[in-house]
Wavefront OBJ file of the C-alpha trace (Angstrom):
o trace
v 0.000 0.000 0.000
v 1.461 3.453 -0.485
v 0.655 7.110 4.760
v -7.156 12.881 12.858
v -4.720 15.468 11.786
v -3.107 14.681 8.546
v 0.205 15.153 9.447
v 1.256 12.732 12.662
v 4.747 11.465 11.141
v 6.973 13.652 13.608
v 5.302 11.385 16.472
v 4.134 8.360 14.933
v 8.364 8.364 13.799
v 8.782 8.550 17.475
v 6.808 6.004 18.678
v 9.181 3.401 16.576
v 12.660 4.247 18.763
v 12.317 2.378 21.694
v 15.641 1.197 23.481
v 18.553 2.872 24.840
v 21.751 1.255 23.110
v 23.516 4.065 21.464
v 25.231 2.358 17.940
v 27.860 4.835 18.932
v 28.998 2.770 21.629
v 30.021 -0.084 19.112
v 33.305 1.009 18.507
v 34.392 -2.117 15.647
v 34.817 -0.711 12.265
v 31.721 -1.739 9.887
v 31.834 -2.279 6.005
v 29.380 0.062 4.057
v 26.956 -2.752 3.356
v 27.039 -4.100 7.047
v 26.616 -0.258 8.513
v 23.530 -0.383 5.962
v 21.610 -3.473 7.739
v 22.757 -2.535 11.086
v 20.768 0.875 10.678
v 17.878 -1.142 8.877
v 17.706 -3.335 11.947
v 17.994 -0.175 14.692
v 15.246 1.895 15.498
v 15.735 5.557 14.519
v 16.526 7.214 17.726
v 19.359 5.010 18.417
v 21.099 5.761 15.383
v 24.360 7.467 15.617
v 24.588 11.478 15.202
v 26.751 10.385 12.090
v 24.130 7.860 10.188
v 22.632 11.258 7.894
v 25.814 12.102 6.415
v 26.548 8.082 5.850
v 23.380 7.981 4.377
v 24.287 10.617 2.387
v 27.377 9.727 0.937
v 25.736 6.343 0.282
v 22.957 8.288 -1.824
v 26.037 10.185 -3.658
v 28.052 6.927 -4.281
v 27.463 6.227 -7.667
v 29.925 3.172 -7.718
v 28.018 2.176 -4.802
v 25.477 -0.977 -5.688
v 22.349 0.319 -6.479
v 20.672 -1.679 -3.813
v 22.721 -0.419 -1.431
v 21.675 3.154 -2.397
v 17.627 2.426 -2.358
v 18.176 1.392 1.071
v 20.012 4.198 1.646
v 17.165 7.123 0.211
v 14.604 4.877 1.996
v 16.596 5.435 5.386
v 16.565 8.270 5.131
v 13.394 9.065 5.356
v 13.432 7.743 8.992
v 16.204 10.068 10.424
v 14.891 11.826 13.405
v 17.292 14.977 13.160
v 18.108 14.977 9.476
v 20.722 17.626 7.899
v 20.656 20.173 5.096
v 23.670 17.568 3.252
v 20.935 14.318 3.663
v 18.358 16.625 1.897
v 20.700 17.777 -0.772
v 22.005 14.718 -1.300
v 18.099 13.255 -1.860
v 17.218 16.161 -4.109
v 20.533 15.837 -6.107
v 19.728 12.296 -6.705
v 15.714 12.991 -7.179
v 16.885 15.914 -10.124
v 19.024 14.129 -11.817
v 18.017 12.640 -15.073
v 20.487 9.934 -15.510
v 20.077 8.182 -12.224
v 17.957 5.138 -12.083
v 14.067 5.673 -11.683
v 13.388 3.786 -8.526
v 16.183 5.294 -6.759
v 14.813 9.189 -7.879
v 11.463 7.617 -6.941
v 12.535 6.584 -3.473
v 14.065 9.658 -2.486
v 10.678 11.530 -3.249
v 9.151 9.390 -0.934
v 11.721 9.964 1.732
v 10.988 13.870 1.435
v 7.436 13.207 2.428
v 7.588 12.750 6.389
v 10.012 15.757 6.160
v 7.907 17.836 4.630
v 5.002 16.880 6.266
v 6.732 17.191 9.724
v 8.311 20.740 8.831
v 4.820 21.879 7.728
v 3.316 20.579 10.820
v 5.619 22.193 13.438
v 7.567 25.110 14.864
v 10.629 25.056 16.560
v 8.376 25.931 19.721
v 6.827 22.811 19.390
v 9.443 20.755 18.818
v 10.573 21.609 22.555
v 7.468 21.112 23.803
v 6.549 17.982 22.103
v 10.309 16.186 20.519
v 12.137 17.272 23.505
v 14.737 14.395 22.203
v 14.875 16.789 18.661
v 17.304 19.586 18.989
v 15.593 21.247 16.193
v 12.737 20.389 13.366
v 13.765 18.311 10.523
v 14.019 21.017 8.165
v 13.806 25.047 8.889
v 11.011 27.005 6.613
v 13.561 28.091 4.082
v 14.169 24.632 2.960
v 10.944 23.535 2.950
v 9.705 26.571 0.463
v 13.228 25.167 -1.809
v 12.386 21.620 -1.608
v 8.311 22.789 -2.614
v 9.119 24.803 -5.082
v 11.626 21.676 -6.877
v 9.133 19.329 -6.639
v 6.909 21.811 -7.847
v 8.623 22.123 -11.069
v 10.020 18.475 -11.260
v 6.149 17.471 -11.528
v 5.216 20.034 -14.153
v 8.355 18.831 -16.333
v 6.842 16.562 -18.508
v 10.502 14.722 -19.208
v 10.001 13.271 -15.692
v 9.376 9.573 -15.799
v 5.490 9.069 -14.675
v 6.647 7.021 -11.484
v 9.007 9.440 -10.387
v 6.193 12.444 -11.261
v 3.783 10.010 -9.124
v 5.421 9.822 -5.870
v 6.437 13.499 -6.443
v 2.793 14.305 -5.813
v 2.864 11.688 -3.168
v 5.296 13.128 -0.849
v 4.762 16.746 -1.884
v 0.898 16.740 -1.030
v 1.644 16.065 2.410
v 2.641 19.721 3.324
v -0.159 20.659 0.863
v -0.068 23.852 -1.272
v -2.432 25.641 -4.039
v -1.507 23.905 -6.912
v -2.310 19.981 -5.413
v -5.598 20.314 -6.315
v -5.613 20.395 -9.682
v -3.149 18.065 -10.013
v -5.113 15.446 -7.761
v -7.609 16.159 -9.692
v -6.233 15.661 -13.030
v -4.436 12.343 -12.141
v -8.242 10.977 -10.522
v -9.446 11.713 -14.182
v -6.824 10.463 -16.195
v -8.634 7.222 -15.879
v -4.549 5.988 -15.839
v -4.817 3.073 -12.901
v -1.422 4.468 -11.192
v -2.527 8.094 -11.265
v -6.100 6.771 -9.822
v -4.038 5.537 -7.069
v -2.015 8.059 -6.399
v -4.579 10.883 -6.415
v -6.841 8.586 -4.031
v -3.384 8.385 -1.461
v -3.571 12.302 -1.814
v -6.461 12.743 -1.188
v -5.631 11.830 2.997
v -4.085 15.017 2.684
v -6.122 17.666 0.793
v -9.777 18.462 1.477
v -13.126 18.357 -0.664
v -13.013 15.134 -2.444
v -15.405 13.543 -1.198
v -17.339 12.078 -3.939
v -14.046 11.152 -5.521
v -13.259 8.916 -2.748
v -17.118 7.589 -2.561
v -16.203 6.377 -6.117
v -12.791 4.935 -5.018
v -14.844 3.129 -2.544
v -16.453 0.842 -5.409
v -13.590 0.503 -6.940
v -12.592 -3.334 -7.508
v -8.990 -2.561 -7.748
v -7.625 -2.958 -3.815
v -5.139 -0.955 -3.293
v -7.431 1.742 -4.704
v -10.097 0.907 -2.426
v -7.644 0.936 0.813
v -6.726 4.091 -0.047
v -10.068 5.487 -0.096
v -10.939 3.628 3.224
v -8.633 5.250 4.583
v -9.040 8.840 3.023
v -12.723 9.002 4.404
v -11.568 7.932 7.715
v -9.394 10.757 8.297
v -11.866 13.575 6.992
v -15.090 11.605 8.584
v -16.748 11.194 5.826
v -20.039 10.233 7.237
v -21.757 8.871 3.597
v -18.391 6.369 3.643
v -19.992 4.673 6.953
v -22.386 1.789 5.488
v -18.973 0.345 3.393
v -16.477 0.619 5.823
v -18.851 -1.060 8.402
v -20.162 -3.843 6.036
v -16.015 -4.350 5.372
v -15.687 -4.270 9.554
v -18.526 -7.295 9.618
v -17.510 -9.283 6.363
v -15.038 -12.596 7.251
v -13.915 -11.670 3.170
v -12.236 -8.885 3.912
v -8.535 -8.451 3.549
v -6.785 -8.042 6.400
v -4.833 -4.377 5.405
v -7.940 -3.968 4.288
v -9.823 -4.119 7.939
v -7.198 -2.710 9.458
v -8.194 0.584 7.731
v -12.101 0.012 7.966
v -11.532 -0.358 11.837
v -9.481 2.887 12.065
v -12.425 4.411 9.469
v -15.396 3.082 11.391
v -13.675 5.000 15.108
v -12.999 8.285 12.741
v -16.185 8.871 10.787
v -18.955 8.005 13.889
v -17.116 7.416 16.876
v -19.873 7.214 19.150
v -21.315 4.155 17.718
v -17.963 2.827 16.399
v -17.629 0.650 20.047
v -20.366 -1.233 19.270
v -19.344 -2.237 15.742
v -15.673 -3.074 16.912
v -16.545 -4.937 20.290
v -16.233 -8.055 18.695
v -13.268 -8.140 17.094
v -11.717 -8.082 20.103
v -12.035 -11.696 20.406
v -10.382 -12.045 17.255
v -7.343 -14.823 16.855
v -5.609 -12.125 14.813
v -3.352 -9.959 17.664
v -2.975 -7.111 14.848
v -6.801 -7.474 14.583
v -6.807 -7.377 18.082
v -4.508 -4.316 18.645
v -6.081 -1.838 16.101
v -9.022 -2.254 17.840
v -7.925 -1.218 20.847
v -6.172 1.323 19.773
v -9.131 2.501 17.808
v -11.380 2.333 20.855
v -8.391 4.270 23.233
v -8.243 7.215 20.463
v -12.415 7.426 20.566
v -11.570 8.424 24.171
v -9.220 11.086 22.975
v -11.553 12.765 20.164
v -12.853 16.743 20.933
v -16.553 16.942 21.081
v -18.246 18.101 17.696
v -18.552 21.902 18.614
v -14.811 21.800 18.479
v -14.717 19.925 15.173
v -12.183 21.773 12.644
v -12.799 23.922 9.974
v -13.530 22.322 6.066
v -9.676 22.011 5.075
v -8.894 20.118 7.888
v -9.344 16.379 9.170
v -11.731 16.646 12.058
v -10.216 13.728 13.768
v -6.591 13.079 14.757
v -6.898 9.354 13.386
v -2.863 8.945 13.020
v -2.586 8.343 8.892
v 0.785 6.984 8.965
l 1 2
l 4 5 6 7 8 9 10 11 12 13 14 15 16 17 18 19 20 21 22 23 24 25 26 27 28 29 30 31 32 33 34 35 36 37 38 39 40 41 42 43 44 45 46 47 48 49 50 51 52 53 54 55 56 57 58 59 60 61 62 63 64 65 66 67 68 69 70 71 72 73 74 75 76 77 78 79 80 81 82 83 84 85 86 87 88 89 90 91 92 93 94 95 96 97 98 99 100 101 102 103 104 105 106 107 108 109 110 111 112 113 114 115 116 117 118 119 120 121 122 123 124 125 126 127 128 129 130 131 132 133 134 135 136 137 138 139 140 141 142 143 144 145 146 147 148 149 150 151 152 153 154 155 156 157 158 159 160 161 162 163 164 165 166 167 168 169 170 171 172 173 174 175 176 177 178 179 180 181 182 183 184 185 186 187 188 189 190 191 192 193 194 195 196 197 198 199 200 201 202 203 204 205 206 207 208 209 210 211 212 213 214 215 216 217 218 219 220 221 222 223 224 225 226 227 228 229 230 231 232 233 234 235 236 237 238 239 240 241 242 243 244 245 246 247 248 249 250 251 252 253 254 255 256 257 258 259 260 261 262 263 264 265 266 267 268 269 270 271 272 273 274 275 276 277 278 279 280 281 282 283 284 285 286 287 288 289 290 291 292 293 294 295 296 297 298 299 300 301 302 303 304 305 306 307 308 309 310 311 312 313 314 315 316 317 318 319 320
């Protein structure tokens, strides 16, 4: 699959460091590749203070094997402090027409929760909220350069489509004017990848509604789990009777259900516990956990009167 306030990556990122062995420590010398799957294998926040400009010079490396520099570009999209040289190095690569497509393709991606987390907060609330972050990801200056690239790397028609495609992906999710009309555009393309696309945008811009209604029928499923999971996060109410019939069906797919649950607690959470009581006695432990965690962030929601405005999720339902 391609990830309520629409923009929880700072935290959710968080939430995936857990221990307190600092890599630092291991003093042994490490080969390139082996530094690779030891970072793959560590949770973010224990990485070294040096892993962004490995990463970096891995992206560069162009005798490096290209597998080694995917993994690299989709590392470092996990970095909890990254550095102006990681983002240069992933929009040198991203730019440059002679690299290969899935490595420009991946290093879009990788701009996405950096965008979306520099759009999202201030330096303020970094200390308030990342007290582990000495400062955001990226400052507002960078963010407006990297925008305005990706900007004109999507209008360039030379662009492969793919690389164009997750372009919009990442981009969209510190949204601007022009995502719109180009979510628009690749919904009626009638092009099966654009469809998708625009439908994974759509978590982060407002007012399509009936576009993701129609995803909803769609038979293609990753098209459909998209749009389950677009009218979860902006609680849209006419999405209830197919998320819940999803919720009650044994048929279902399990990614699938994961998102109806998470849909069914965002679009009507007061009768959403008595829809997902029962799945609580699933054999399924993911099954099991979403639930719960579905049911604990009903607890958390703001009563209707304090519902947001029309450009914004009404929910905090997490879209990572």
């Amino acid at each position: 699959m391609i990830s309520g306030s629409r923009r929880t990556h700072g935290p959710v990122r968080i939430a995936d460091g857990y221990g307190e062995v600092n890599p630092c420590d291991m003093r042994p010398k490490k080969t390139r590749k082996t530094d690779l799957v030891t970072l793959r294998s560590t949770p973010p926040w224990e990485w070294p203070s040096s892993a962004a400009r490995f990463l970096a010079e891995t992206l560069l490396d162009r005798l490096a094997k290209e597998a080694d520099r995917l993994l690299a570009a989709e590392l470092a999209g996990e970095v909890p402090s990254t550095t102006d040289e990681l983002v240069d190095a992933l929009l040198s690569v991203l730019q440059s027409g002679d690299e290969p497509e899935a490595l420009r393709s991946r290093a879009a991606i990788s701009l996405g929760p950096l965008l979306e987390y520099a759009d999202e907060f201030s330096l303020e609330d970094i200390a308030d909220i990342l007290p582990v972050a000495e400062t955001p990801p990226i400052d507002a200056e960078t963010l407006r350069r990297i925008q305005a690239l990706l900007h004109k790397l999507y209008l360039d028609a030379s662009v492969p489509d793919l690389v164009r495609r997750k372009i919009l992906e990442a981009s969209v999710r510190a949204p601007q004017d022009w995502h719109r009309a180009a979510i628009r555009a690749a919904y009626s393309s009638g092009r099966r990848d654009w469809v998708l696309t625009s439908v994974f945008c759509m978590r982060f811009a407002s007012r399509f509604g009936k576009q993701v209604l129609q995803a909803l029928e769609s038979d293609d499923p990753e098209i459909q789990f998209e749009a389950v999971r677009a009218g979860g996060i902006w609680g849209l109410d006419e999405a209830w009777p197919h998320v819940v019939s999803l919720v009650g069906s044994d048929e279902t797919d399990k990614d699938l259900l994961l998102a109806a649950i998470n849909a069914v607690a965002c679009i009507r959470p007061g009768e959403a516990p008595a829809i997902l009581i029962d799945l609580l006695d699933a054999d399924d432990e993911d099954i099991v956990e979403t639930v719960q965690e579905a049911l604990a962030m009903i607890e958390d929601f703001p009563d209707a009167d304090d519902a947001a405005g029309d450009d914004d999720p009404p929910w905090d339902c997490g879209a990572a």
